[in-house]
PQR file with spaces between the fields and no chain letter, atoms N, CA, C, O and H, PARSE charges and radii, in Angstrom:
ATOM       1  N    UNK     1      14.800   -2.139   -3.998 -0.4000 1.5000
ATOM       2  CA   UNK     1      14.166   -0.987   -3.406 -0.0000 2.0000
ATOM       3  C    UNK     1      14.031   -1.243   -1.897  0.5500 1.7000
ATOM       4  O    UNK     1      13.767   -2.389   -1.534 -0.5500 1.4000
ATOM       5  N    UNK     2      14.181   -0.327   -1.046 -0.4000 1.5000
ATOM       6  CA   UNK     2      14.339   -0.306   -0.184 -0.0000 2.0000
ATOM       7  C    UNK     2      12.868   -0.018    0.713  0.5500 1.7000
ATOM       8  O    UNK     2      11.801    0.245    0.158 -0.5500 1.4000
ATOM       9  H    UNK     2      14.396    0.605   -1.341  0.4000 1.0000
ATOM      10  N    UNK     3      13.034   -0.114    2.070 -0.4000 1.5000
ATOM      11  CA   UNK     3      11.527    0.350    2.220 -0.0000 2.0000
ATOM      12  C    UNK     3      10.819    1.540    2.321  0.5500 1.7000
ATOM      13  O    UNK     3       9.615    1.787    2.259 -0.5500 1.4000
ATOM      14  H    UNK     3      13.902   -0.327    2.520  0.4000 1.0000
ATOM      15  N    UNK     4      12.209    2.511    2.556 -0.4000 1.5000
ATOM      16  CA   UNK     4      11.868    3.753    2.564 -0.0000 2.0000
ATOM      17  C    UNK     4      11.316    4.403    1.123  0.5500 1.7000
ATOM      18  O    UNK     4      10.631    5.416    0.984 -0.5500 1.4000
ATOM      19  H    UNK     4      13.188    2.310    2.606  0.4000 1.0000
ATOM      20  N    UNK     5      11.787    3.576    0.184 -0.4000 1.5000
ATOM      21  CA   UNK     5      11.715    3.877   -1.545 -0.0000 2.0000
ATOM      22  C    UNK     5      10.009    3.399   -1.559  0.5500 1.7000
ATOM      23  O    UNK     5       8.982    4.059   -1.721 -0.5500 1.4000
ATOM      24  H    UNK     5      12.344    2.753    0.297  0.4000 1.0000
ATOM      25  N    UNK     6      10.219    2.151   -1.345 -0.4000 1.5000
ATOM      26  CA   UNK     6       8.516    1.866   -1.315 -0.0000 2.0000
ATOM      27  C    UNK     6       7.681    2.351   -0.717  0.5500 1.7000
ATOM      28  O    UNK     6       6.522    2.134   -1.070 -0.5500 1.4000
ATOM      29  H    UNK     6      11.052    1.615   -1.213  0.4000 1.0000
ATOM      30  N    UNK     7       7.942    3.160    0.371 -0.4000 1.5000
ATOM      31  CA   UNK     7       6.753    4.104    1.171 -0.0000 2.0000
ATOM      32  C    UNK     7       6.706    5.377    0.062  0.5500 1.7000
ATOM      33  O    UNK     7       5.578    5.741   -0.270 -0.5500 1.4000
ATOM      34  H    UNK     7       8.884    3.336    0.657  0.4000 1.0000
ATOM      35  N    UNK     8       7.380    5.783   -0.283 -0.4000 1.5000
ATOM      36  CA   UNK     8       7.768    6.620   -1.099 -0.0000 2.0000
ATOM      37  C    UNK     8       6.692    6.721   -2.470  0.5500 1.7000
ATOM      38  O    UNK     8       5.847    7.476   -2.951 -0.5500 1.4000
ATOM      39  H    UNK     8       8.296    5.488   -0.013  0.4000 1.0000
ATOM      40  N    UNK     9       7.270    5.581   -2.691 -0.4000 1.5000
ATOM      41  CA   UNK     9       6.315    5.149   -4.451 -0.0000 2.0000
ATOM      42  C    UNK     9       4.929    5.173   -4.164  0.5500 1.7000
ATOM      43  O    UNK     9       4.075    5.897   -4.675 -0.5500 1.4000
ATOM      44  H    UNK     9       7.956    4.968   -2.300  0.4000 1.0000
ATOM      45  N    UNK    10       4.806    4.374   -3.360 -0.4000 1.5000
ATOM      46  CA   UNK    10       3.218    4.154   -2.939 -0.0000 2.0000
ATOM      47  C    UNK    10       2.531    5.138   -2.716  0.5500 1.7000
ATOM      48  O    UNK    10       1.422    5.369   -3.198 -0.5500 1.4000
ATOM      49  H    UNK    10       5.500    3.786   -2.945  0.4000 1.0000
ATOM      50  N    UNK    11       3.502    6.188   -1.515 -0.4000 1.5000
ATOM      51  CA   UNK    11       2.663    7.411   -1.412 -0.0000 2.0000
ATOM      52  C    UNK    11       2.483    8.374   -2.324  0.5500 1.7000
ATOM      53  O    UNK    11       1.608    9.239   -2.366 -0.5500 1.4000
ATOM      54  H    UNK    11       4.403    6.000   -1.124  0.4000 1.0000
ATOM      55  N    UNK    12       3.502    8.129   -3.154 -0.4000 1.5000
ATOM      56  CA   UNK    12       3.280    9.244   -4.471 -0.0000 2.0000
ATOM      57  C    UNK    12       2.000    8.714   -5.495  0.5500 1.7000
ATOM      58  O    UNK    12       1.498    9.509   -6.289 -0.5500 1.4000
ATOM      59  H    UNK    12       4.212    7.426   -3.119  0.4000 1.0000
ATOM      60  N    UNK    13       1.520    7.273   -5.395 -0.4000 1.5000
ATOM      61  CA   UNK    13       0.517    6.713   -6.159 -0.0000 2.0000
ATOM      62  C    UNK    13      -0.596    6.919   -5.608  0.5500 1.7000
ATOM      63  O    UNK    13      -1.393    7.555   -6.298 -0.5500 1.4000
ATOM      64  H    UNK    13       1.928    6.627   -4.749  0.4000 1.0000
ATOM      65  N    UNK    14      -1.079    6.465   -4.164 -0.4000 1.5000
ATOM      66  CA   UNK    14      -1.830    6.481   -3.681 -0.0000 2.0000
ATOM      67  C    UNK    14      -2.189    7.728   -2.910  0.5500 1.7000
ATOM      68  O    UNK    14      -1.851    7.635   -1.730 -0.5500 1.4000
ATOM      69  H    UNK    14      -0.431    5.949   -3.604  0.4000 1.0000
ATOM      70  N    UNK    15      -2.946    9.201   -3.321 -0.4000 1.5000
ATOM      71  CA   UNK    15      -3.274   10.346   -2.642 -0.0000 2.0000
ATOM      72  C    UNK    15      -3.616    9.991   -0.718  0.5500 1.7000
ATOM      73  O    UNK    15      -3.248   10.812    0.122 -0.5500 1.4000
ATOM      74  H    UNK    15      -3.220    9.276   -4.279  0.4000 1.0000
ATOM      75  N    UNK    16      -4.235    8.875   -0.375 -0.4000 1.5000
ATOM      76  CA   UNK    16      -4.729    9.015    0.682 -0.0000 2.0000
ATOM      77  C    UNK    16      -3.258    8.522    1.549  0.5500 1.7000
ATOM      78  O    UNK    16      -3.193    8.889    2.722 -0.5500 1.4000
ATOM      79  H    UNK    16      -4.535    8.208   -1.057  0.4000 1.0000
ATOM      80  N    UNK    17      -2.181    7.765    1.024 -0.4000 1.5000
ATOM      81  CA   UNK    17      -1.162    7.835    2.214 -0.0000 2.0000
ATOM      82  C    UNK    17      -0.010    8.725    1.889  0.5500 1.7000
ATOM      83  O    UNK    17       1.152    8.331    1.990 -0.5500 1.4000
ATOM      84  H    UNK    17      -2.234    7.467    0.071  0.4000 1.0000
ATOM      85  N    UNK    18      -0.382   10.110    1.438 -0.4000 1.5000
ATOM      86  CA   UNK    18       0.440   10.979    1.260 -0.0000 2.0000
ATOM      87  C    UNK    18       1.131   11.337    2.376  0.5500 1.7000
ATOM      88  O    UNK    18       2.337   11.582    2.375 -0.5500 1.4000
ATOM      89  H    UNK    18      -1.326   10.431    1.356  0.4000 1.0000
ATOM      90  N    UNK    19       0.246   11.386    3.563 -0.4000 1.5000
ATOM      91  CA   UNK    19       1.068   11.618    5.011 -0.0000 2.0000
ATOM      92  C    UNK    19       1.531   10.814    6.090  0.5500 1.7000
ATOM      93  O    UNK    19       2.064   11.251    7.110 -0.5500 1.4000
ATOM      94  H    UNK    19      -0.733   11.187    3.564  0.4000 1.0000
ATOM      95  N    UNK    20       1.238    9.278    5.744 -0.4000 1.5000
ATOM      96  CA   UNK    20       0.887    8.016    6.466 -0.0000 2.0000
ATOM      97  C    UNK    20       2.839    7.724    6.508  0.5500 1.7000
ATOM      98  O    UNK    20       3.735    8.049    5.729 -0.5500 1.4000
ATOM      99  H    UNK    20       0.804    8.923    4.915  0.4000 1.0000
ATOM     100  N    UNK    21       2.827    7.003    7.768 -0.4000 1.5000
ATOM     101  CA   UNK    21       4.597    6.193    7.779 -0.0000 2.0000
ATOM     102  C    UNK    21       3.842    4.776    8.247  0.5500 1.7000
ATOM     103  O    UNK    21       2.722    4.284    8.385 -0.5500 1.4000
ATOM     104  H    UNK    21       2.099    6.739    8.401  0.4000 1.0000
ATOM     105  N    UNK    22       4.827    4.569    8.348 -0.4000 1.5000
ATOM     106  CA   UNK    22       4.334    2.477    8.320 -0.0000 2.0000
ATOM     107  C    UNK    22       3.597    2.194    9.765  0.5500 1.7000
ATOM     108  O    UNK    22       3.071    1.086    9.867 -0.5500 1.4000
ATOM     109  H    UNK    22       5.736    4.969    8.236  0.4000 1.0000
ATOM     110  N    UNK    23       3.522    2.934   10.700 -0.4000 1.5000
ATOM     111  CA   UNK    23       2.772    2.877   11.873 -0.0000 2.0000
ATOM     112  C    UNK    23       0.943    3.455   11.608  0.5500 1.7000
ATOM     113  O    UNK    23      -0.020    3.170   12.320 -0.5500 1.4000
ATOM     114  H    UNK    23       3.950    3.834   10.617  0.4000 1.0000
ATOM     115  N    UNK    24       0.964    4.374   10.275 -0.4000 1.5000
ATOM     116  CA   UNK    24      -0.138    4.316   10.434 -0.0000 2.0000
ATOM     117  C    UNK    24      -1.724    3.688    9.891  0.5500 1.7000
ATOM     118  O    UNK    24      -2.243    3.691    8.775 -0.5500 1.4000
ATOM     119  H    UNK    24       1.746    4.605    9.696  0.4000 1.0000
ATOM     120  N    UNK    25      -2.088    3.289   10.912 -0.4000 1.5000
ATOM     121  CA   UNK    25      -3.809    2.356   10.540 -0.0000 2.0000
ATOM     122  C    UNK    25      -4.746    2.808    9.713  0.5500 1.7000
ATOM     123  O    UNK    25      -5.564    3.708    9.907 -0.5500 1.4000
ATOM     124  H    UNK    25      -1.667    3.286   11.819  0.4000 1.0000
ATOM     125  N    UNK    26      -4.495    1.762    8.264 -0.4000 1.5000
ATOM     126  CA   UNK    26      -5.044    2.151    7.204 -0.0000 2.0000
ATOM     127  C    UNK    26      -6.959    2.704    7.655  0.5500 1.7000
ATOM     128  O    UNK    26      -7.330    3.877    7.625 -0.5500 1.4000
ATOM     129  H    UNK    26      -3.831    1.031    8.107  0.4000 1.0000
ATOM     130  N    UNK    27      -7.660    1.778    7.945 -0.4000 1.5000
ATOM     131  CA   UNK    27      -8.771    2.291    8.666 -0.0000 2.0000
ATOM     132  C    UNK    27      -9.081    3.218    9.110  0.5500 1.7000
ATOM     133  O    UNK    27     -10.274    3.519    9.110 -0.5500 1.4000
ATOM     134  H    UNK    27      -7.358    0.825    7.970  0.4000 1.0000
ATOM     135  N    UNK    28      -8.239    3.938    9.598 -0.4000 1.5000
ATOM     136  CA   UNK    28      -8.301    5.460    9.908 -0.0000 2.0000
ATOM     137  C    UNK    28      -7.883    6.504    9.620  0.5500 1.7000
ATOM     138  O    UNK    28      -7.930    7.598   10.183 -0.5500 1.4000
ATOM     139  H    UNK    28      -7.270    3.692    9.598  0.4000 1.0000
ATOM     140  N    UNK    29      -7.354    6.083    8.492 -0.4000 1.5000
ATOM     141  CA   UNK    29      -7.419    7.636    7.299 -0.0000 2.0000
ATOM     142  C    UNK    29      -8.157    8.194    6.362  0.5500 1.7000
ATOM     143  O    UNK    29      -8.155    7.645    5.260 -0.5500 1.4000
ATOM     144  H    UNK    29      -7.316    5.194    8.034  0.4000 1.0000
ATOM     145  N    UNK    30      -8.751    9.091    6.507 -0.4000 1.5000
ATOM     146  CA   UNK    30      -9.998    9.015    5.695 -0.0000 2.0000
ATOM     147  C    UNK    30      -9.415    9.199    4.076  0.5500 1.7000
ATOM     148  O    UNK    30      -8.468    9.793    3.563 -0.5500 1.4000
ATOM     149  H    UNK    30      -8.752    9.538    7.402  0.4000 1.0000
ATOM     150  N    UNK    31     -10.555    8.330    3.580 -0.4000 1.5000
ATOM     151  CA   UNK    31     -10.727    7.897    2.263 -0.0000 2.0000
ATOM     152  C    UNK    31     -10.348    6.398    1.741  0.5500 1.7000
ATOM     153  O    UNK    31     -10.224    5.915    0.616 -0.5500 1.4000
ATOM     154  H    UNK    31     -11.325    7.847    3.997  0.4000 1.0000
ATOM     155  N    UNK    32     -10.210    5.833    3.176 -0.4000 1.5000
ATOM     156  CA   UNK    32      -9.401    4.783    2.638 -0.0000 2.0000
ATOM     157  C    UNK    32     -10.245    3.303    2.487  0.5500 1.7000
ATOM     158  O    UNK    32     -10.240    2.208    3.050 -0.5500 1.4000
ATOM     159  H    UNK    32     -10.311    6.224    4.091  0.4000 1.0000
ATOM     160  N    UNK    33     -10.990    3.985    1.342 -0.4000 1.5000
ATOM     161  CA   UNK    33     -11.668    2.888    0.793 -0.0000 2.0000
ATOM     162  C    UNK    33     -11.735    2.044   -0.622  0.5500 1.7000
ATOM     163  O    UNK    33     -10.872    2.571   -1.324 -0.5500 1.4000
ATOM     164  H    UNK    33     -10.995    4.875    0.885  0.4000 1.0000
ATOM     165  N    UNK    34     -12.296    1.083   -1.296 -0.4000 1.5000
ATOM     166  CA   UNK    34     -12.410    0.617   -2.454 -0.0000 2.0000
ATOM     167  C    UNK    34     -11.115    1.289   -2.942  0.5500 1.7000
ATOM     168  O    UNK    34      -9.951    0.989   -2.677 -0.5500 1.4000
ATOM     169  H    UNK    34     -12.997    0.655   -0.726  0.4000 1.0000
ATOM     170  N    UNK    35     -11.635    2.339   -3.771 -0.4000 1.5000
ATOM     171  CA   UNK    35     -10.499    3.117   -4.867 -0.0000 2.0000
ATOM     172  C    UNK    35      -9.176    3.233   -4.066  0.5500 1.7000
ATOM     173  O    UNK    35      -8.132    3.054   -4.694 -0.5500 1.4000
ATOM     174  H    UNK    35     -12.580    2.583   -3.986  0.4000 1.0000
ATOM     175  N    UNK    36      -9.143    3.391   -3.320 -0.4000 1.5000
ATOM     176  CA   UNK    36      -7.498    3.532   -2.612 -0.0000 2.0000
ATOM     177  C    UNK    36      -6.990    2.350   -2.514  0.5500 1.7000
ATOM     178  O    UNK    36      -5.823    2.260   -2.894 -0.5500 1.4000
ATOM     179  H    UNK    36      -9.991    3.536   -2.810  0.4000 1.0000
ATOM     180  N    UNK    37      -7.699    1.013   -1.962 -0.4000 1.5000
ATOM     181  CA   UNK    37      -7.153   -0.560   -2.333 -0.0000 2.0000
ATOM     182  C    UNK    37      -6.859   -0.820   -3.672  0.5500 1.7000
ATOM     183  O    UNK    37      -5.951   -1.629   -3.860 -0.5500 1.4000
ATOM     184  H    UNK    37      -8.648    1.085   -1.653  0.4000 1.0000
ATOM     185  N    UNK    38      -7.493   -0.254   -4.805 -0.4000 1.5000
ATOM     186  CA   UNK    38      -7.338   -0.753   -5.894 -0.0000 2.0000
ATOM     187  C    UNK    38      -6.350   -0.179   -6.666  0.5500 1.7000
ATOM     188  O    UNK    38      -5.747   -0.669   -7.621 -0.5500 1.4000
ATOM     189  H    UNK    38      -8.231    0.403   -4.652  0.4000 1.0000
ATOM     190  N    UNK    39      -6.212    1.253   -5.997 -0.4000 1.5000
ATOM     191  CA   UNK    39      -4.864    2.004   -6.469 -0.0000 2.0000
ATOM     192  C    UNK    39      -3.941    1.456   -5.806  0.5500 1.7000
ATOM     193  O    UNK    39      -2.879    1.727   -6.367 -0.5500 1.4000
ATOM     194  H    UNK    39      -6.702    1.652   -5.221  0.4000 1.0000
ATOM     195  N    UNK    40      -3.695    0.527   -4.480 -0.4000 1.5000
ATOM     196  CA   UNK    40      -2.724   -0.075   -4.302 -0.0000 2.0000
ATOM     197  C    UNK    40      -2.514   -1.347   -4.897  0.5500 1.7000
ATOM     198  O    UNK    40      -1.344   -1.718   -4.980 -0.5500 1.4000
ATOM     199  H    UNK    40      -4.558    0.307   -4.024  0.4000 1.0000
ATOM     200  N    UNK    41      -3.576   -2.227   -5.406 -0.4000 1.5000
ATOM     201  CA   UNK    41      -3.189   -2.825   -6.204 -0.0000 2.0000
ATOM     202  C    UNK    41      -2.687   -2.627   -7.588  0.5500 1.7000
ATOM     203  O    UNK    41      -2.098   -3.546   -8.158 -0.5500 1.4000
ATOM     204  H    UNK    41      -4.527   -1.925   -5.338  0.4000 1.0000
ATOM     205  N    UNK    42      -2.939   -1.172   -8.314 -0.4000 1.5000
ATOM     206  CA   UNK    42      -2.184   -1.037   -9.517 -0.0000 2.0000
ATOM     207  C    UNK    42      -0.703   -0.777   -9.174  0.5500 1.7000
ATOM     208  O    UNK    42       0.271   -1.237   -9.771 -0.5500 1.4000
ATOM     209  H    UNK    42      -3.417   -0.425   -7.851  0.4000 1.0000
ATOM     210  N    UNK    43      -0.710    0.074   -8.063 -0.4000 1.5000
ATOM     211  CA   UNK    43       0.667   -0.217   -7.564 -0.0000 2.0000
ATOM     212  C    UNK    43       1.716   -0.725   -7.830  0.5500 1.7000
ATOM     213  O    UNK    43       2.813   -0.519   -8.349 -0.5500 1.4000
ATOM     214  H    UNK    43      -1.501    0.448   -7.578  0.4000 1.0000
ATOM     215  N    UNK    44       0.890   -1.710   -7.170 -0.4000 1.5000
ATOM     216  CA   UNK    44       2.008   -2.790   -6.687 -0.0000 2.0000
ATOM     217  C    UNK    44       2.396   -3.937   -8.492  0.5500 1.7000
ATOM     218  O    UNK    44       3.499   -4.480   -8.564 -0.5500 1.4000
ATOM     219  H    UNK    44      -0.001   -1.877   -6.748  0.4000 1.0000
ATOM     220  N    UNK    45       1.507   -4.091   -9.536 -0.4000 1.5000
ATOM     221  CA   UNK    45       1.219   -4.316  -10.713 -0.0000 2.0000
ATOM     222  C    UNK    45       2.293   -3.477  -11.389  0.5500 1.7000
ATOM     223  O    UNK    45       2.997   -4.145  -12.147 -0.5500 1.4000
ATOM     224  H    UNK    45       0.612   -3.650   -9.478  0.4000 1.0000
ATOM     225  N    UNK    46       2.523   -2.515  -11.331 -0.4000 1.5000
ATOM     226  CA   UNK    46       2.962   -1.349  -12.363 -0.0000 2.0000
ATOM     227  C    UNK    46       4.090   -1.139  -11.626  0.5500 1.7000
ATOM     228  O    UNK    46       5.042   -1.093  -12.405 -0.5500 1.4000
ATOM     229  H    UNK    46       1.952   -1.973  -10.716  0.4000 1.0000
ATOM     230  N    UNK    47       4.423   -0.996  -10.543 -0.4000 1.5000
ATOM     231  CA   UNK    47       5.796   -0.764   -9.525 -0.0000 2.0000
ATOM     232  C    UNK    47       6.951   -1.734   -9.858  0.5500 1.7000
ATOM     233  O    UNK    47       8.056   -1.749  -10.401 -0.5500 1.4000
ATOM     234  H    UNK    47       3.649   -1.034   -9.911  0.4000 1.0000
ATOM     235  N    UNK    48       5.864   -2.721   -9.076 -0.4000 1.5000
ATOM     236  CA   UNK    48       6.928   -4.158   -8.394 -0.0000 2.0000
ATOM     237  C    UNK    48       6.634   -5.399   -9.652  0.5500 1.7000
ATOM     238  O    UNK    48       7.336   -6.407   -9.721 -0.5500 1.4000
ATOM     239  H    UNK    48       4.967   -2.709   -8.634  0.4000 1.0000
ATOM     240  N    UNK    49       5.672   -5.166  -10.447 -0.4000 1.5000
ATOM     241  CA   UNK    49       5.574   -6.531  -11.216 -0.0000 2.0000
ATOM     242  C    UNK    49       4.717   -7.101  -10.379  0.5500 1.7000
ATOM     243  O    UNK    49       4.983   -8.253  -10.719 -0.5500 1.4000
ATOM     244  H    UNK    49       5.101   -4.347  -10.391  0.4000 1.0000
ATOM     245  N    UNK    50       3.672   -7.272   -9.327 -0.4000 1.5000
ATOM     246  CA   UNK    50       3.388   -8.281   -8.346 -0.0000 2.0000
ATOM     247  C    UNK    50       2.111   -8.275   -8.954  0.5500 1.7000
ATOM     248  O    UNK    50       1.567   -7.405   -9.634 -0.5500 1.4000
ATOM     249  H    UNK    50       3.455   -6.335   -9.051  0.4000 1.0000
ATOM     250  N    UNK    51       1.700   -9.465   -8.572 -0.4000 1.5000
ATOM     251  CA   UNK    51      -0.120  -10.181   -8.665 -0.0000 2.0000
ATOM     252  C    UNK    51      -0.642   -9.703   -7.424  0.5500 1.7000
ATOM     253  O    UNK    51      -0.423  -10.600   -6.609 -0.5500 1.4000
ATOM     254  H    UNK    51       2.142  -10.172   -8.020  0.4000 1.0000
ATOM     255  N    UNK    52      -1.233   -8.726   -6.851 -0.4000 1.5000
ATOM     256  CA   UNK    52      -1.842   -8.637   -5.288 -0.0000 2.0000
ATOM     257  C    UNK    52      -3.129   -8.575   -5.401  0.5500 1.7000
ATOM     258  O    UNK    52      -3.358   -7.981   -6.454 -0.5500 1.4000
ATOM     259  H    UNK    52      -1.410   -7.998   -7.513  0.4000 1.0000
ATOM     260  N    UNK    53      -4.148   -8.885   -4.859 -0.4000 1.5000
ATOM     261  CA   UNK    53      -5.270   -9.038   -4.817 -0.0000 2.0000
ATOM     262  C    UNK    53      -6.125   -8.152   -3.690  0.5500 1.7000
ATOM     263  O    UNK    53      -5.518   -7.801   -2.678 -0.5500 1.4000
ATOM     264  H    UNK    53      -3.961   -9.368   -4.003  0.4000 1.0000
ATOM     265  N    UNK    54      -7.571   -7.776   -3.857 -0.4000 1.5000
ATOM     266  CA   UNK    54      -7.645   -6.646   -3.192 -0.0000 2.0000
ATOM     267  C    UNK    54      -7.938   -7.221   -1.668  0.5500 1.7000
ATOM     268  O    UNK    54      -7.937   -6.520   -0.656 -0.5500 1.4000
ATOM     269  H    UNK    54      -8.065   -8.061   -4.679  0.4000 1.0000
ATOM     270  N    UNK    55      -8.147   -8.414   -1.708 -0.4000 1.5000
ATOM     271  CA   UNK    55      -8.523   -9.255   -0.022 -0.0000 2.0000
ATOM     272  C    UNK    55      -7.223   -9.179    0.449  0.5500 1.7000
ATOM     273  O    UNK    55      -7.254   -9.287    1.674 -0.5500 1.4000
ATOM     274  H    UNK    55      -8.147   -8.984   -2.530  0.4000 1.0000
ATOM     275  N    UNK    56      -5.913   -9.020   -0.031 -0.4000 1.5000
ATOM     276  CA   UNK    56      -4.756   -9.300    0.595 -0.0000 2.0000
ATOM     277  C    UNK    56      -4.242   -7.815    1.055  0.5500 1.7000
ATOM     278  O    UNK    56      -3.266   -7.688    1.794 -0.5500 1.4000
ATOM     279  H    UNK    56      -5.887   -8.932   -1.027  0.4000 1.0000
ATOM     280  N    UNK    57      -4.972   -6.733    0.562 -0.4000 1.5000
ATOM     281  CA   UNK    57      -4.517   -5.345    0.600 -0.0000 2.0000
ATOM     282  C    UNK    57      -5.712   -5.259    1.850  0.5500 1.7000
ATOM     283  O    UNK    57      -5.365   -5.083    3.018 -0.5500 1.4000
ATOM     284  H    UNK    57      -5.765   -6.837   -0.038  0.4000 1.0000
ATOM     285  N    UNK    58      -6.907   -5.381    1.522 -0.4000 1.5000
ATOM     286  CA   UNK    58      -8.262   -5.424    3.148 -0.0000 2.0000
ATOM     287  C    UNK    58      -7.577   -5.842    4.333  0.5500 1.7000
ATOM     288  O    UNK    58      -7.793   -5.433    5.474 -0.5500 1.4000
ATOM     289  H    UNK    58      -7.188   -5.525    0.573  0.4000 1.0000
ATOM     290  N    UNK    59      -6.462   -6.962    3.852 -0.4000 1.5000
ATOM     291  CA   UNK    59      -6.048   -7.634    5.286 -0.0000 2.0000
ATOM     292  C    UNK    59      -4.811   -6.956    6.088  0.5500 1.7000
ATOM     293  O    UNK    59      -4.337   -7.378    7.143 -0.5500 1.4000
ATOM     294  H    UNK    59      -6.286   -7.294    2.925  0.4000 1.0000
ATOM     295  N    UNK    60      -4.368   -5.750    5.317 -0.4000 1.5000
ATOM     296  CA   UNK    60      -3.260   -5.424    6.081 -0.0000 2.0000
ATOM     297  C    UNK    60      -4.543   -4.296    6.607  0.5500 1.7000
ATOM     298  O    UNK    60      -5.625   -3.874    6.198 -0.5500 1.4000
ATOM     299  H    UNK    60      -4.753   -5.408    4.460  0.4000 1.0000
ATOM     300  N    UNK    61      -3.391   -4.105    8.078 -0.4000 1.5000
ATOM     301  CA   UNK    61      -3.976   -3.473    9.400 -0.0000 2.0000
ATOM     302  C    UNK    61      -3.365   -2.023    9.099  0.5500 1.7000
ATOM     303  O    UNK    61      -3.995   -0.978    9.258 -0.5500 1.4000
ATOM     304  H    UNK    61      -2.513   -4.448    8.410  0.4000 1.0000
ATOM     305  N    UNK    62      -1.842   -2.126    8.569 -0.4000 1.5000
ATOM     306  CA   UNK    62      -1.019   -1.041    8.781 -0.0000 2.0000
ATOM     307  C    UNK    62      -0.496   -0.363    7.346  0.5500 1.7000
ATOM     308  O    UNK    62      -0.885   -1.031    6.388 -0.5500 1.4000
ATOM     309  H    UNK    62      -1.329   -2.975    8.440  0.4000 1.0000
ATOM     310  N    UNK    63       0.101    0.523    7.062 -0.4000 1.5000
ATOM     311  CA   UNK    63       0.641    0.787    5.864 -0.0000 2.0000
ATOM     312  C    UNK    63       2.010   -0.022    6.179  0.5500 1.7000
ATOM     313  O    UNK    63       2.432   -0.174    5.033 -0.5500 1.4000
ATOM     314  H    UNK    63       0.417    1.065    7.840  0.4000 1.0000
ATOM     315  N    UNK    64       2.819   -0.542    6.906 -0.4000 1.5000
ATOM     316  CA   UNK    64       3.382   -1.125    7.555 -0.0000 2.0000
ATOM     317  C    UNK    64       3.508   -2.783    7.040  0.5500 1.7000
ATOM     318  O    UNK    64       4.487   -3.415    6.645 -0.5500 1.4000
ATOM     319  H    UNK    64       2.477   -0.419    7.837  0.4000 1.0000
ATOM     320  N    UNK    65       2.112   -3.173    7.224 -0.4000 1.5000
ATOM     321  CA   UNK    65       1.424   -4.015    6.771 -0.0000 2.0000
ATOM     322  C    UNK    65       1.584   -4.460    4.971  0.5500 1.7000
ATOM     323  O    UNK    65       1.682   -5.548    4.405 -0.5500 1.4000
ATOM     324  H    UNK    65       1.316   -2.660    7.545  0.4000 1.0000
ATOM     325  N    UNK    66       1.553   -3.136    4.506 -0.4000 1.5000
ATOM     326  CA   UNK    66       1.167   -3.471    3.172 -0.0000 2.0000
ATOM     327  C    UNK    66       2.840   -3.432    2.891  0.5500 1.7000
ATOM     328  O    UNK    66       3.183   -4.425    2.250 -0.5500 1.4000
ATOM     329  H    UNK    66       1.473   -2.251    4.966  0.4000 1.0000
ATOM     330  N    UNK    67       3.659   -2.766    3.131 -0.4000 1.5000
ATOM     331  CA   UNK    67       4.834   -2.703    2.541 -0.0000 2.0000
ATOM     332  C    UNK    67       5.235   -4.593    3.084  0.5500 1.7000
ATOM     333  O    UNK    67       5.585   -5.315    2.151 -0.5500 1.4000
ATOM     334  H    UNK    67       3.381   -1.960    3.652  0.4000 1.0000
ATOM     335  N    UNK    68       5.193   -4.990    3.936 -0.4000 1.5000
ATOM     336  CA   UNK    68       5.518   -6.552    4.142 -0.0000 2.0000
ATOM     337  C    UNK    68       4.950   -7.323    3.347  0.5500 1.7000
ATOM     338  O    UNK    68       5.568   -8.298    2.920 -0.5500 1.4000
ATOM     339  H    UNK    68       4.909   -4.403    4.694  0.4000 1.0000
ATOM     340  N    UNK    69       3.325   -7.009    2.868 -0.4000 1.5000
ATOM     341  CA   UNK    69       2.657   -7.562    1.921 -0.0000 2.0000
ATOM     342  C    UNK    69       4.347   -8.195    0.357  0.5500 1.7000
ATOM     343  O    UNK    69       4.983   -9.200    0.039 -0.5500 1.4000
ATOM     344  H    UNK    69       2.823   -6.217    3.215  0.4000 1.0000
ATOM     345  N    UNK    70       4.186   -6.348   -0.128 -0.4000 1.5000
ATOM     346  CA   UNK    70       4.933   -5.984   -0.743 -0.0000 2.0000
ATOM     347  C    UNK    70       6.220   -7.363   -0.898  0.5500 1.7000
ATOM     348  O    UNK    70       6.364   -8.235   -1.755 -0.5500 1.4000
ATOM     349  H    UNK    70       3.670   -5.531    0.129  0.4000 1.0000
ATOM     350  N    UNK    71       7.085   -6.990    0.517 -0.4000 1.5000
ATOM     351  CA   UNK    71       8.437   -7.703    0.372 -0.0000 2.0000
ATOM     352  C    UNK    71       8.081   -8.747    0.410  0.5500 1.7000
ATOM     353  O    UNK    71       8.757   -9.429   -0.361 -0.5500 1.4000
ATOM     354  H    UNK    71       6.968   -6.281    1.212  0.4000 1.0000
ATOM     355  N    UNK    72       7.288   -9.349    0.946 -0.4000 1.5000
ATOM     356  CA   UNK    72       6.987  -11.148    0.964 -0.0000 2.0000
ATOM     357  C    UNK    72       6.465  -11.878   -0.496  0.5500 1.7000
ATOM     358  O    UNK    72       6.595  -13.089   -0.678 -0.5500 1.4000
ATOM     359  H    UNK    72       6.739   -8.795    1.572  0.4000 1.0000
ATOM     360  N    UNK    73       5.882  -10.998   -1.462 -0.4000 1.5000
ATOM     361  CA   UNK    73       5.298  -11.340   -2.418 -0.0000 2.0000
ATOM     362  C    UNK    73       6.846  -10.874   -3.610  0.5500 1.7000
ATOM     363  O    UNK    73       6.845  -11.344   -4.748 -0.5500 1.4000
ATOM     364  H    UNK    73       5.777  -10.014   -1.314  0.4000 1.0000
ATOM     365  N    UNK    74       7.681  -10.223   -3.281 -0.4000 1.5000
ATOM     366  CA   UNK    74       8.807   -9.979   -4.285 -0.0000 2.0000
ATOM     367  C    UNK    74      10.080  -11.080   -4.094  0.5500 1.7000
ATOM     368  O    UNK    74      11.065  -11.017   -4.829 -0.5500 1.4000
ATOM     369  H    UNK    74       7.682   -9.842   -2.356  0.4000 1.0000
């Protein structure tokens, strides 16, 4: 999968980065709290097969961020 596929998936999972591209700062989209980390961790569980944890999803800055999460952990 490519990364455009994974912005893709994610945004179709996760309601709050329905409009987000990899430049934009998770922090400042509203809603993007608890439940939206944890929907990226089912995500990434149910997507990719991956173990991600929700401190490792807090630590990305960017949606940008999380898709590298993503490729580094696959």
């Amino acid at each position: 999968m490519n990364r455009l596929e994974m912005l893709n998936a994610l945004k179709a999972d996760v309601d709050v980065l329905a409009k987000a591209d990899e430049a934009t700062v998770l922090g400042a989209l509203p809603g993007w709290d608890s439940l939206a980390i944890l929907l990226v961790v089912s995500h990434c569980e149910h997507v990719h097969d991956l173990e991600v944890r929700g401190p490792q999803v807090r630590a990305c800055r960017t949606v940008g961020d999380l898709l590298d999460l993503i490729q580094s952990l696959s």
